[in-house]
PyMOL Python script that loads the backbone (N, CA, C, O; Angstrom):
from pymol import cmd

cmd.read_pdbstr("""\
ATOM      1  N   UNK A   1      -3.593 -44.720 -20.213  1.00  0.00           N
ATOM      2  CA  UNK A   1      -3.982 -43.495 -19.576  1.00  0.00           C
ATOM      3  C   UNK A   1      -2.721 -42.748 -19.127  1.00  0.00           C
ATOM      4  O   UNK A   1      -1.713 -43.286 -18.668  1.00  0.00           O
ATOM      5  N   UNK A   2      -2.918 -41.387 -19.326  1.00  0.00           N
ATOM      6  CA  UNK A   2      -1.525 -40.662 -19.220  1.00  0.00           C
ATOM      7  C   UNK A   2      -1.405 -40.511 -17.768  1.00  0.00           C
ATOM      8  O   UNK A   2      -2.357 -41.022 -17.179  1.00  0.00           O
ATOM      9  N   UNK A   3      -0.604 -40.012 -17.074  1.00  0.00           N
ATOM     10  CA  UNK A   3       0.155 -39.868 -15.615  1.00  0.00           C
ATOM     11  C   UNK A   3      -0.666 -38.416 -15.359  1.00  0.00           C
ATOM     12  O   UNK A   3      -0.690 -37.646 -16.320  1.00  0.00           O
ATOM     13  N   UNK A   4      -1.221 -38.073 -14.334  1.00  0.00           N
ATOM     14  CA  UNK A   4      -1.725 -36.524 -13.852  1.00  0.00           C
ATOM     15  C   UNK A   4      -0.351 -36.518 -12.730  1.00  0.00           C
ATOM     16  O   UNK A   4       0.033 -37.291 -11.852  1.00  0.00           O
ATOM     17  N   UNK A   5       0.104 -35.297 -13.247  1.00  0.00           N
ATOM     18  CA  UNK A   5       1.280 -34.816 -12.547  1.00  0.00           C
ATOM     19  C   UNK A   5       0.599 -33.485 -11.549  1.00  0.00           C
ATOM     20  O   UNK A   5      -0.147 -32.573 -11.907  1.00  0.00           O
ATOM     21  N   UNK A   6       1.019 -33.701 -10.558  1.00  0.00           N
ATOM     22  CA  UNK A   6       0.523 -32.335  -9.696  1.00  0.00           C
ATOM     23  C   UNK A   6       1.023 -31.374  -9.266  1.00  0.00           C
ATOM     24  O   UNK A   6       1.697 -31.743  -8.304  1.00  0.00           O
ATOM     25  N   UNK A   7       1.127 -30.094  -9.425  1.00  0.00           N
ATOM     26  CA  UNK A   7       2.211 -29.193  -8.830  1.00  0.00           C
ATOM     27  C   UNK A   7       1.611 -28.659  -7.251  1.00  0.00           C
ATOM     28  O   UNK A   7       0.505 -28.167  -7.026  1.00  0.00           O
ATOM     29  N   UNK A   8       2.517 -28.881  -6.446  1.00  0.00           N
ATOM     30  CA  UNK A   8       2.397 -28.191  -5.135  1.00  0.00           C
ATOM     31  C   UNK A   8       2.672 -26.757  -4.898  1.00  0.00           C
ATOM     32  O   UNK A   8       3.768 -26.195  -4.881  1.00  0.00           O
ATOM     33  N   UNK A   9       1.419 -26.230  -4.706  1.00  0.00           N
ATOM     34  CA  UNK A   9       1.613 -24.781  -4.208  1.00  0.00           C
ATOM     35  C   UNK A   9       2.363 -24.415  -3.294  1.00  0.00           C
ATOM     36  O   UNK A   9       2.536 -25.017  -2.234  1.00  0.00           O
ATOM     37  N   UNK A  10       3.053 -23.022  -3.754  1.00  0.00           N
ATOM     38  CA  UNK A  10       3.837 -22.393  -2.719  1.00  0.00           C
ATOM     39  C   UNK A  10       3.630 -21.170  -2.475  1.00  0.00           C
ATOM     40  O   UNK A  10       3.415 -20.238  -3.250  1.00  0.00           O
ATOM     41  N   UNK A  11       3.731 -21.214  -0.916  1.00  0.00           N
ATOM     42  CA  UNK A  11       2.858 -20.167  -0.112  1.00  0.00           C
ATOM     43  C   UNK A  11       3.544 -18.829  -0.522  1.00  0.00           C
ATOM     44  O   UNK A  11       4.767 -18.969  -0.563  1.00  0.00           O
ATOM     45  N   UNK A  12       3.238 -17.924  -0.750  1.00  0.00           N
ATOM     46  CA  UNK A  12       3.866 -16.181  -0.850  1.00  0.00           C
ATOM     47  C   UNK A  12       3.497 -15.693  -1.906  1.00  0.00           C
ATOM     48  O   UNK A  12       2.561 -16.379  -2.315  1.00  0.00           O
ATOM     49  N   UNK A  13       3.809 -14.526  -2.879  1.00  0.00           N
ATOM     50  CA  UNK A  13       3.804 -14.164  -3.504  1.00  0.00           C
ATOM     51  C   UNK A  13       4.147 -14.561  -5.197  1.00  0.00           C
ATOM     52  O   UNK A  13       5.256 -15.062  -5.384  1.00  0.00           O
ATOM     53  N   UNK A  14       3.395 -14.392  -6.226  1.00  0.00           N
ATOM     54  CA  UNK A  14       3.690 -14.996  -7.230  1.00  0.00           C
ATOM     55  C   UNK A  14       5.314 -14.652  -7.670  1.00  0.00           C
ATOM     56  O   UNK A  14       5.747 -13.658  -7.087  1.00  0.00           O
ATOM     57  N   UNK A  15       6.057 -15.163  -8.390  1.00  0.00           N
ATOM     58  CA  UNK A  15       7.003 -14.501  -9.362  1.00  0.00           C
ATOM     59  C   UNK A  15       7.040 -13.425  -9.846  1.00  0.00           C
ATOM     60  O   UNK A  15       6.230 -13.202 -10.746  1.00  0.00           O
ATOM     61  N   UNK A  16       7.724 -12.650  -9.553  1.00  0.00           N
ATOM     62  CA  UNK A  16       7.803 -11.732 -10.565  1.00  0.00           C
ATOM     63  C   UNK A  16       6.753 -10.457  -9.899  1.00  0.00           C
ATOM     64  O   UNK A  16       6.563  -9.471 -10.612  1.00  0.00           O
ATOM     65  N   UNK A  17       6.167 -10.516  -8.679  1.00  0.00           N
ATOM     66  CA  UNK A  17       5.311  -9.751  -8.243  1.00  0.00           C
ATOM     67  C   UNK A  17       6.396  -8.477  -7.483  1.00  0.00           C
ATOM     68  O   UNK A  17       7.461  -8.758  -6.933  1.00  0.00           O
ATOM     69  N   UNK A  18       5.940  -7.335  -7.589  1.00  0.00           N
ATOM     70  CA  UNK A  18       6.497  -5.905  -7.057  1.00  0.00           C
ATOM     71  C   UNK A  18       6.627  -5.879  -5.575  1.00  0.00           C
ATOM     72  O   UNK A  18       5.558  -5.994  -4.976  1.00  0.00           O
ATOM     73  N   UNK A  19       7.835  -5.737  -4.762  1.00  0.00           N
ATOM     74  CA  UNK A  19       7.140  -5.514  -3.788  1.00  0.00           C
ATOM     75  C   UNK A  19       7.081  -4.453  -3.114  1.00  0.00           C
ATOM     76  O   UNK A  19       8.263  -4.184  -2.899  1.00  0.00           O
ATOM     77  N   UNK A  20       6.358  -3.559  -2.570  1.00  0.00           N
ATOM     78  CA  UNK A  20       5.306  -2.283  -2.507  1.00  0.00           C
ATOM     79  C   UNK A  20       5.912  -1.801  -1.024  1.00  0.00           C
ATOM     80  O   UNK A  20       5.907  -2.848  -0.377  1.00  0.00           O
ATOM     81  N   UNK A  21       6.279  -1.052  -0.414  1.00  0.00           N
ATOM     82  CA  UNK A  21       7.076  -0.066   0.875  1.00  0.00           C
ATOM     83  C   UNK A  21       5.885   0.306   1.275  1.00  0.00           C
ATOM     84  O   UNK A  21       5.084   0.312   0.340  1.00  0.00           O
ATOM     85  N   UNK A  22       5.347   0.688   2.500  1.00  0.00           N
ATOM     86  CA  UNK A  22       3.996   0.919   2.857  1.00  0.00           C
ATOM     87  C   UNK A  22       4.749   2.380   3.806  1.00  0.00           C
ATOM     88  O   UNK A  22       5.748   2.406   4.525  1.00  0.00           O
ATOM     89  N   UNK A  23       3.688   3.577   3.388  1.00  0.00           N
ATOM     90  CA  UNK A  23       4.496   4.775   3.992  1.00  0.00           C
ATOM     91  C   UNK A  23       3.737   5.523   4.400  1.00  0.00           C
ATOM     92  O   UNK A  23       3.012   5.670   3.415  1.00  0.00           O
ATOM     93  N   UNK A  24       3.227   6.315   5.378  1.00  0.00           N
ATOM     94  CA  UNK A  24       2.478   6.911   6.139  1.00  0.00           C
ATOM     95  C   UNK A  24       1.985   8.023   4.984  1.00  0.00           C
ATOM     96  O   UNK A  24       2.828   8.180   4.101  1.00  0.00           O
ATOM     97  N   UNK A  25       0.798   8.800   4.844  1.00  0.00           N
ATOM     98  CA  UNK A  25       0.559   9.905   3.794  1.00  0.00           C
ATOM     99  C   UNK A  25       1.018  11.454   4.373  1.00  0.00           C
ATOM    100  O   UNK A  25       1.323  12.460   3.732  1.00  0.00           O
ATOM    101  N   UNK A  26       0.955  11.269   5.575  1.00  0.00           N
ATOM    102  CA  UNK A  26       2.111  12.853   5.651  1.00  0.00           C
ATOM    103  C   UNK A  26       3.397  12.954   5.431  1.00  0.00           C
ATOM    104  O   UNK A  26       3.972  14.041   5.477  1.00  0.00           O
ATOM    105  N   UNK A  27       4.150  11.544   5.100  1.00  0.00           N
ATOM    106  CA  UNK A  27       5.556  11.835   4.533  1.00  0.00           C
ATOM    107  C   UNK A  27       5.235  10.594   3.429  1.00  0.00           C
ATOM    108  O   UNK A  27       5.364   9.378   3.569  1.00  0.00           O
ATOM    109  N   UNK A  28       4.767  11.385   2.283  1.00  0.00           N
ATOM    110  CA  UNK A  28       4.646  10.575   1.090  1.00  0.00           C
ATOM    111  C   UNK A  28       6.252  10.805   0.162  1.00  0.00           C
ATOM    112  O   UNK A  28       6.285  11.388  -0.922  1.00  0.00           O
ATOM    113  N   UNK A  29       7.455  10.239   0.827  1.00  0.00           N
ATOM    114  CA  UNK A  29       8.536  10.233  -0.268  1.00  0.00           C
ATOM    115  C   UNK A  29       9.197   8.805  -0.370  1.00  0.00           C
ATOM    116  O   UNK A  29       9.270   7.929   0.491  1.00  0.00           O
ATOM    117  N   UNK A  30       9.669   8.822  -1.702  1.00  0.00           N
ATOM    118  CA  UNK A  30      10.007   7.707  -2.365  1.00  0.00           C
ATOM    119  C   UNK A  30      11.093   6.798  -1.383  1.00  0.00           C
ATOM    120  O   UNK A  30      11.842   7.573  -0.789  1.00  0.00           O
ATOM    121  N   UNK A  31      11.269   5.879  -1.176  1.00  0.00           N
ATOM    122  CA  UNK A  31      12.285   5.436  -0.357  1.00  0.00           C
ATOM    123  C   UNK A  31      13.245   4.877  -1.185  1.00  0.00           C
ATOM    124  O   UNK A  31      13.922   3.966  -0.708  1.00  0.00           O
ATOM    125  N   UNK A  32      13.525   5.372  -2.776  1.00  0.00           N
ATOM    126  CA  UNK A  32      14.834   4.917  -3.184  1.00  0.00           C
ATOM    127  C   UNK A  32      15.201   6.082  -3.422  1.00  0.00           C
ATOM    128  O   UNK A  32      16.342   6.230  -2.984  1.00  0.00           O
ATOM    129  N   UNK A  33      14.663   7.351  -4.084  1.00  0.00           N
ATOM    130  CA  UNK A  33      15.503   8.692  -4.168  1.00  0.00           C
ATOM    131  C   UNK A  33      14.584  10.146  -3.847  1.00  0.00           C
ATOM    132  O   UNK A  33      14.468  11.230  -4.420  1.00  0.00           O
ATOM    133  N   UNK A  34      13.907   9.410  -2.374  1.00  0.00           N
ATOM    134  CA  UNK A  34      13.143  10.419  -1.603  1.00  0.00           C
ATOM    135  C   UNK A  34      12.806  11.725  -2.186  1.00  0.00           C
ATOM    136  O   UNK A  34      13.083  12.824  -1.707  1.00  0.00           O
ATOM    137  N   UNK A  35      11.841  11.344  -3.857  1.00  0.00           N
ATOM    138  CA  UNK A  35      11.180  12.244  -4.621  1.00  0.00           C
ATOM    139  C   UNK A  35       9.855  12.706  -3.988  1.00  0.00           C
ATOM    140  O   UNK A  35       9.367  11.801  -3.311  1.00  0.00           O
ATOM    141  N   UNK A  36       9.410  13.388  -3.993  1.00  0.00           N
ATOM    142  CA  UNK A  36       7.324  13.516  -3.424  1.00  0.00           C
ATOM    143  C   UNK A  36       6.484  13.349  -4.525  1.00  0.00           C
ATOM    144  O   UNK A  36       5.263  13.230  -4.424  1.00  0.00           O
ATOM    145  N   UNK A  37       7.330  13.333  -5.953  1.00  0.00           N
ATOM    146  CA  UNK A  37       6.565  13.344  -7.055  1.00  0.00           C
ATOM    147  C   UNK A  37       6.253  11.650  -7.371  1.00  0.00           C
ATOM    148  O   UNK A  37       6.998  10.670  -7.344  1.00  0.00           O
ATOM    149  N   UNK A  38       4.382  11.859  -7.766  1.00  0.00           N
ATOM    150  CA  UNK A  38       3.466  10.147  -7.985  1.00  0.00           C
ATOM    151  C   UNK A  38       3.163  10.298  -8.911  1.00  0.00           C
ATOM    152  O   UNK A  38       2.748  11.399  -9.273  1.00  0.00           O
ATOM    153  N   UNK A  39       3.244   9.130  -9.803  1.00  0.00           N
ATOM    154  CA  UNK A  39       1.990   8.614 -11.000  1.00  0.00           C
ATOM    155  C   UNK A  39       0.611   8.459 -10.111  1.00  0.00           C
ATOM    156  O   UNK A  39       0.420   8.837  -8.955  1.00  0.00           O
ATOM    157  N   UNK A  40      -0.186   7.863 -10.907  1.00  0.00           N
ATOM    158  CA  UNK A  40      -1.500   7.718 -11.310  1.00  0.00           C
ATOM    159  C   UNK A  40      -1.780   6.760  -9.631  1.00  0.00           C
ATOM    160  O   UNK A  40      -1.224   5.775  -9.145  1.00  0.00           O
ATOM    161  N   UNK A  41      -2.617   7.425  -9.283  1.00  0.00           N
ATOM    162  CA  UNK A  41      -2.965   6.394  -8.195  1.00  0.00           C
ATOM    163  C   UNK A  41      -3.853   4.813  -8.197  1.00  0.00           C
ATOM    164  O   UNK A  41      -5.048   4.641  -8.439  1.00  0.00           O
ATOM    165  N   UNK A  42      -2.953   3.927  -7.892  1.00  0.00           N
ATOM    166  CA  UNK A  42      -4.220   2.434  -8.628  1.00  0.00           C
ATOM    167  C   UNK A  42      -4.397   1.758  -7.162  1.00  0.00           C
ATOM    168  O   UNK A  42      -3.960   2.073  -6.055  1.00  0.00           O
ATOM    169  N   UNK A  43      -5.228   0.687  -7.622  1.00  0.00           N
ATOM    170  CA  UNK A  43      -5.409  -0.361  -6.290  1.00  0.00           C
ATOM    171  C   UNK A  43      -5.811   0.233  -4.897  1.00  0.00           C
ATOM    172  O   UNK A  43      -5.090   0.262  -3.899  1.00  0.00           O
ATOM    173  N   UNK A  44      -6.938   0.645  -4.996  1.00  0.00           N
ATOM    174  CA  UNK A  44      -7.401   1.579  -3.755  1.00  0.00           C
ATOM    175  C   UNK A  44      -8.128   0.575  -2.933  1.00  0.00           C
ATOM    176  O   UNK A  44      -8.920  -0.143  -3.541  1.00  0.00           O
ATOM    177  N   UNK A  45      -7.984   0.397  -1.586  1.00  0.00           N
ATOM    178  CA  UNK A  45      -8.708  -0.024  -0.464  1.00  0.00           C
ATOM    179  C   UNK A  45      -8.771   0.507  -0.129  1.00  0.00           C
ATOM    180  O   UNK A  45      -8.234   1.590  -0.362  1.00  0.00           O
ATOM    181  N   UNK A  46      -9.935   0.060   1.265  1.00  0.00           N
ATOM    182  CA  UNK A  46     -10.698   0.584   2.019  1.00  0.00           C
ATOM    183  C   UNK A  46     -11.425  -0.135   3.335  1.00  0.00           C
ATOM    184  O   UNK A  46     -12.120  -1.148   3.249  1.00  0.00           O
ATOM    185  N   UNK A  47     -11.171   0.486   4.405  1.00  0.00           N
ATOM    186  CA  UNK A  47     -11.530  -0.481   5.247  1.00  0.00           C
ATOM    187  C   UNK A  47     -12.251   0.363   6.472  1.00  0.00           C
ATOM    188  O   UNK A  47     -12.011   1.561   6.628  1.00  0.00           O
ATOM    189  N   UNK A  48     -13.150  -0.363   7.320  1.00  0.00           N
ATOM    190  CA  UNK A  48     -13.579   0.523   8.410  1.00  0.00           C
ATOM    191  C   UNK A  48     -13.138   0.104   9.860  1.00  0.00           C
ATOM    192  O   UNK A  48     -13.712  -0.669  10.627  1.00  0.00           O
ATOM    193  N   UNK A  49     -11.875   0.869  10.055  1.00  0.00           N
ATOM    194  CA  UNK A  49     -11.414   0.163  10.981  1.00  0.00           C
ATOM    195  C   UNK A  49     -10.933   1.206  12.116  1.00  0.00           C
ATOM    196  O   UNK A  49     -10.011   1.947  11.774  1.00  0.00           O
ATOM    197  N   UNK A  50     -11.329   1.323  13.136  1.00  0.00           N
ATOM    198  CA  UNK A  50     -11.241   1.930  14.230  1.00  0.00           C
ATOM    199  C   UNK A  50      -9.765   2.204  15.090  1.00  0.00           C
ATOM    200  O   UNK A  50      -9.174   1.132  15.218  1.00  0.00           O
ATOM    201  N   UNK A  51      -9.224   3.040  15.541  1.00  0.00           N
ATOM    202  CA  UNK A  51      -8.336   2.997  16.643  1.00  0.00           C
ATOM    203  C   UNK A  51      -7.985   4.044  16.716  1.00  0.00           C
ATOM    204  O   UNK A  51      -8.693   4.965  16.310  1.00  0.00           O
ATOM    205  N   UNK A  52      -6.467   4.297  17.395  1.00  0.00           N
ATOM    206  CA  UNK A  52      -6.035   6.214  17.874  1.00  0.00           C
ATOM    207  C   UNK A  52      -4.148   5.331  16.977  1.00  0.00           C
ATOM    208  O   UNK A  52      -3.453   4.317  17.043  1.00  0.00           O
ATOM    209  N   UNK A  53      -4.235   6.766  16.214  1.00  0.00           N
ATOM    210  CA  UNK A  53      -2.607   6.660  15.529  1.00  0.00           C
ATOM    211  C   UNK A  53      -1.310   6.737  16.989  1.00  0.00           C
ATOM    212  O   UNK A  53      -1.307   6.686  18.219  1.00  0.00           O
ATOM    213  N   UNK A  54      -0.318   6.891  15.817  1.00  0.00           N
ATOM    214  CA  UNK A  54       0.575   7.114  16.968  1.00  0.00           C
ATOM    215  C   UNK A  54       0.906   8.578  17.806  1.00  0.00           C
ATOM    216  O   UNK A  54       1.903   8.670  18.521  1.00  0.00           O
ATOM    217  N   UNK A  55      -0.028   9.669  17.629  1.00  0.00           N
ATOM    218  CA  UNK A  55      -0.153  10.756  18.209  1.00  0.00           C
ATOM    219  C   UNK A  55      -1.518  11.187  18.942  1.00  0.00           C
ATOM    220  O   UNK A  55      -1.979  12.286  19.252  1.00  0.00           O
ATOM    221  N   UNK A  56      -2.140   9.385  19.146  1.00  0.00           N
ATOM    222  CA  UNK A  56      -3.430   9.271  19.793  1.00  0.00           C
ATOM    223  C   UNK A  56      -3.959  10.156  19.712  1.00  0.00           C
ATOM    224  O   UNK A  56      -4.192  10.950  20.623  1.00  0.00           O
ATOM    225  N   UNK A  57      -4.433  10.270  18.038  1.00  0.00           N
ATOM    226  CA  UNK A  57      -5.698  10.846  17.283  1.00  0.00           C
ATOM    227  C   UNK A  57      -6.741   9.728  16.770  1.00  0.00           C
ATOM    228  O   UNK A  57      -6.518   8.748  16.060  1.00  0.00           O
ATOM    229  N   UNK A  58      -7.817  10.125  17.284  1.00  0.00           N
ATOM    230  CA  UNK A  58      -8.811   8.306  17.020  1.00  0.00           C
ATOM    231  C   UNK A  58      -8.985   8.733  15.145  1.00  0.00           C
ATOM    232  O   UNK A  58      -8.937   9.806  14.544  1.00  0.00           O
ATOM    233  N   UNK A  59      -9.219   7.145  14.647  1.00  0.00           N
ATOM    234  CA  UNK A  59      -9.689   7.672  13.424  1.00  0.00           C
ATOM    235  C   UNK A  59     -10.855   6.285  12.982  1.00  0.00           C
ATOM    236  O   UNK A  59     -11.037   5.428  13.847  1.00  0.00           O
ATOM    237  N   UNK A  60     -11.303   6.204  12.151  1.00  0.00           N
ATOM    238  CA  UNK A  60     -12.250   5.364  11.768  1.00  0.00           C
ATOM    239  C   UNK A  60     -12.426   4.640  10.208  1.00  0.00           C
ATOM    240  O   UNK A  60     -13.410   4.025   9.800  1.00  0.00           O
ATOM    241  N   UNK A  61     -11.396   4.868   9.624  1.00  0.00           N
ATOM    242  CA  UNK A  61     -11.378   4.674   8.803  1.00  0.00           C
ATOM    243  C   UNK A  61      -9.643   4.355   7.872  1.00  0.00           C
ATOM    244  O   UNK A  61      -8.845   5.275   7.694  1.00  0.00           O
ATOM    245  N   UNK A  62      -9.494   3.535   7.607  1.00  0.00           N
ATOM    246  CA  UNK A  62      -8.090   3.388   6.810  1.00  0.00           C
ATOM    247  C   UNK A  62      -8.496   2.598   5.157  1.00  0.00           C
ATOM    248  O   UNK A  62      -9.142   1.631   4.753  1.00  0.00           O
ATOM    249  N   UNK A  63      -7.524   3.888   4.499  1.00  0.00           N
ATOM    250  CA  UNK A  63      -7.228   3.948   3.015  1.00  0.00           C
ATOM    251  C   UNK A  63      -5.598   3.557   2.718  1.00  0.00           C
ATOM    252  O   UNK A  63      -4.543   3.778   3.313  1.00  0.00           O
ATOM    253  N   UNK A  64      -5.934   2.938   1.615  1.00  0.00           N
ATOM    254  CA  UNK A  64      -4.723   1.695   0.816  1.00  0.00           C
ATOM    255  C   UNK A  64      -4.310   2.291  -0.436  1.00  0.00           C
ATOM    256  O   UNK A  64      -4.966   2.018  -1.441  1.00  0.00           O
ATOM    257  N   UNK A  65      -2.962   3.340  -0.547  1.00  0.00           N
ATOM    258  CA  UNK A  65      -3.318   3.389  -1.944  1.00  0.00           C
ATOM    259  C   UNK A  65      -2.067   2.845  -2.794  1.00  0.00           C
ATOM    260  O   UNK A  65      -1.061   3.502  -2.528  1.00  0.00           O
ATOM    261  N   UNK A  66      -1.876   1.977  -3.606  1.00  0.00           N
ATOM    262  CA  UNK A  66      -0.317   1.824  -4.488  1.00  0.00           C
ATOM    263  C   UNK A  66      -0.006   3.065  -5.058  1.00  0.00           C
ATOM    264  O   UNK A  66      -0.859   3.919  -4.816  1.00  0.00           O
ATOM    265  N   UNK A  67       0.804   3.386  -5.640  1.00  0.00           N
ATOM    266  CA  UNK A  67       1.334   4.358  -5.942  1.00  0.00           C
ATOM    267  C   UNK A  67       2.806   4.003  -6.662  1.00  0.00           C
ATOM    268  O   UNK A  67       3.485   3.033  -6.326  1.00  0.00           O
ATOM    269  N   UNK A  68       3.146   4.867  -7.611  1.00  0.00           N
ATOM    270  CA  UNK A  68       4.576   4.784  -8.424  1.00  0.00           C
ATOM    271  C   UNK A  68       5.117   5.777  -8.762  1.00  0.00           C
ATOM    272  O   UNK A  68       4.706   6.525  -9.650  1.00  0.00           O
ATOM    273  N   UNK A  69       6.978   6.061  -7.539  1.00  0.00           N
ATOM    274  CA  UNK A  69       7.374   7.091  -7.913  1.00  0.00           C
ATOM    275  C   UNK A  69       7.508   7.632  -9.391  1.00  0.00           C
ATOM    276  O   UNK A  69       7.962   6.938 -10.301  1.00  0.00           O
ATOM    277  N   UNK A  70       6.990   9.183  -9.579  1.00  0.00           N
ATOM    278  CA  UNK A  70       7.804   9.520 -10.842  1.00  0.00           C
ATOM    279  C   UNK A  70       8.575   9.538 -11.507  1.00  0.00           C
ATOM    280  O   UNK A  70       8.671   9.541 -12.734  1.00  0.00           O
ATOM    281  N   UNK A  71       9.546   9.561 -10.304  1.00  0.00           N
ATOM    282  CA  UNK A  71      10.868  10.288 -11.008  1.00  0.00           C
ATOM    283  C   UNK A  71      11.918   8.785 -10.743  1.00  0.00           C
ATOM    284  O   UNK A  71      13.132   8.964 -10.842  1.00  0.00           O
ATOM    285  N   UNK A  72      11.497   7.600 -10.471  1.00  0.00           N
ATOM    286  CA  UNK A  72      12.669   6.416 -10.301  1.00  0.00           C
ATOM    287  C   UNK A  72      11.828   5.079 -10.669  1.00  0.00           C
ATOM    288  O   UNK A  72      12.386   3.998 -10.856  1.00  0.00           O
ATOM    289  N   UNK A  73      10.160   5.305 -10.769  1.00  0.00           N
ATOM    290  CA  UNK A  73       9.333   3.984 -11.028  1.00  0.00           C
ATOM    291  C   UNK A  73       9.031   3.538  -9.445  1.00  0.00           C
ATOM    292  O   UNK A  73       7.828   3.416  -9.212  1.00  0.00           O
ATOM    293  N   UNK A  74       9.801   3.310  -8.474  1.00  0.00           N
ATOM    294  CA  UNK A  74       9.275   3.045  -7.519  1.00  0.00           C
ATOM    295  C   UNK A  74       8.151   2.824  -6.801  1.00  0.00           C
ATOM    296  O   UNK A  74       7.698   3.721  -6.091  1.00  0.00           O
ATOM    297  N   UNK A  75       7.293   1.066  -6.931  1.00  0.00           N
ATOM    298  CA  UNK A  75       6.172   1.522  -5.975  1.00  0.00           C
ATOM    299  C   UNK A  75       6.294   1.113  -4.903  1.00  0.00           C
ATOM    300  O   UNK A  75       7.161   0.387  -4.415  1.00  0.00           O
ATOM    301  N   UNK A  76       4.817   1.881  -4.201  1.00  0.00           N
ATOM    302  CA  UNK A  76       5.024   1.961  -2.744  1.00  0.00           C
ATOM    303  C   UNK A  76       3.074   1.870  -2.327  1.00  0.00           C
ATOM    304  O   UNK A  76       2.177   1.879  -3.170  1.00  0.00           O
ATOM    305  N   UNK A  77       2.937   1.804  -1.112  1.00  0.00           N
ATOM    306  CA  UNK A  77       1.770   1.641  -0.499  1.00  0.00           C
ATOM    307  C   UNK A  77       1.426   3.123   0.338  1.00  0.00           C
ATOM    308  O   UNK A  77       2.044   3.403   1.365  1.00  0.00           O
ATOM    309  N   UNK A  78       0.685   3.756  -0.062  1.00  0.00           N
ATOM    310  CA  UNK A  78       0.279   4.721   0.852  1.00  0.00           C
ATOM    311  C   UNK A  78      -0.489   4.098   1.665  1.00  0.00           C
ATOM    312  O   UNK A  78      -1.133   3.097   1.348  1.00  0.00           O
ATOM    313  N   UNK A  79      -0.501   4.883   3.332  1.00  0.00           N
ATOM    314  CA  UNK A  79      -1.618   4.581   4.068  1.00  0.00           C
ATOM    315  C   UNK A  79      -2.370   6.073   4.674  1.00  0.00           C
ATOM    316  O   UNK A  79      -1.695   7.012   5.096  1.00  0.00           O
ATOM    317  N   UNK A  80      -3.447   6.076   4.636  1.00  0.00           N
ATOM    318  CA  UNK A  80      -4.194   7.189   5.073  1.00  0.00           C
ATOM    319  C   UNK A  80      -5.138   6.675   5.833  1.00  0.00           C
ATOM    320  O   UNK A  80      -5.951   5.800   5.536  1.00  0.00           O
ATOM    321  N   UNK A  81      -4.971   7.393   7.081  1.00  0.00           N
ATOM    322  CA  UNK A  81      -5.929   7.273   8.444  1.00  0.00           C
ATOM    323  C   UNK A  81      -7.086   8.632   8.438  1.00  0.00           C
ATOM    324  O   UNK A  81      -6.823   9.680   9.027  1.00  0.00           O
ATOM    325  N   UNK A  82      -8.376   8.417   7.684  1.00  0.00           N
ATOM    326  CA  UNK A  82      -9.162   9.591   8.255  1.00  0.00           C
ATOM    327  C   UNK A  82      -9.912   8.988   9.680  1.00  0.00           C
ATOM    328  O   UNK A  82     -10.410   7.945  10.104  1.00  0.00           O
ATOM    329  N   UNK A  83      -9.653  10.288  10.077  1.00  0.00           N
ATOM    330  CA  UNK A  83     -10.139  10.471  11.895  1.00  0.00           C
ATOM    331  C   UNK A  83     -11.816  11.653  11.669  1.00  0.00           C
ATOM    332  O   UNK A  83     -12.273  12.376  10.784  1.00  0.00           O
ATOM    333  N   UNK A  84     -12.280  11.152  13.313  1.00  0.00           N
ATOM    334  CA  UNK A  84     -13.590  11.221  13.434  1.00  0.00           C
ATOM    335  C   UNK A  84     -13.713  13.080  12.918  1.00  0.00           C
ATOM    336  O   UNK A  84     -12.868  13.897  13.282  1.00  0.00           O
ATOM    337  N   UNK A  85     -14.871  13.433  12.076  1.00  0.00           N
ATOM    338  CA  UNK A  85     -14.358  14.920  11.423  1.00  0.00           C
ATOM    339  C   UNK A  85     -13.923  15.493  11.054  1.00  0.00           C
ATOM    340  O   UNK A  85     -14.128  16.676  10.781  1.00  0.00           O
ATOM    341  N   UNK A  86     -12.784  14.527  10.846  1.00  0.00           N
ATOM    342  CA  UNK A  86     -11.909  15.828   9.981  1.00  0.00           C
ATOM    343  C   UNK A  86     -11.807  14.760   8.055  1.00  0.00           C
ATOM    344  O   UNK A  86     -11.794  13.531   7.992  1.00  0.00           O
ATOM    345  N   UNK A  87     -11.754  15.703   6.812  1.00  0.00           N
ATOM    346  CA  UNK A  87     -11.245  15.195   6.092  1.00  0.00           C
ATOM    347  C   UNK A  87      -9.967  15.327   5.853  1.00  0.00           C
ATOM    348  O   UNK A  87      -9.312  16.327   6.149  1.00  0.00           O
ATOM    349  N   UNK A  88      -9.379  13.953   5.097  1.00  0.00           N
ATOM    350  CA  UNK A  88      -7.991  14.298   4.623  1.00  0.00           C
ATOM    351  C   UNK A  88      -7.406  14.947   3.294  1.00  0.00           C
ATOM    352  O   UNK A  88      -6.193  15.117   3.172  1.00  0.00           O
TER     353      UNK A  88
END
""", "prot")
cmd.dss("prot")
cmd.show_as("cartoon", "prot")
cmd.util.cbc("prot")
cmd.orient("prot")
């Protein structure tokens, strides 16, 4: 009978995985050559989650979006806070 060899998992991120700058959506610029220009928007969340930003505006809702600069490849994480009435 052959030997079962086991590999031990390791905690974090796979190999080779991107890792993503998370940036508020009123200053959506690139943080390697602070372009405003995006590709295609992917990987959208969504969550219902309550509180007041940092200009204690309440909001109710937070959006996740990846995103990849145009003009350098760069991705990044948008975050968007819609608040009670208003759309974004």
């Amino acid at each position: 009978m052959a030997d079962k060899t086991t590999t031990k998992r390791r905690p974090g991120r796979p190999k080779g995985s991107k890792t993503a700058e998370a940036v508020r959506v009123t200053n959506t610029r690139c943080g390697k050559c602070q372009s405003t220009k995006k590709k295609a928007l992917r990987i959208v969340r969504e969550r219902s989650i309550s509180g007041t930003d940092d200009k204690g505006r309440p909001y109710n809702r937070v959006v996740w979006r990846r995103v990849q600069c145009a003009n350098c490849g760069q991705h990044r994480v948008e975050i968007e806070k819609h608040y009670d009435g208003d759309a974004l």
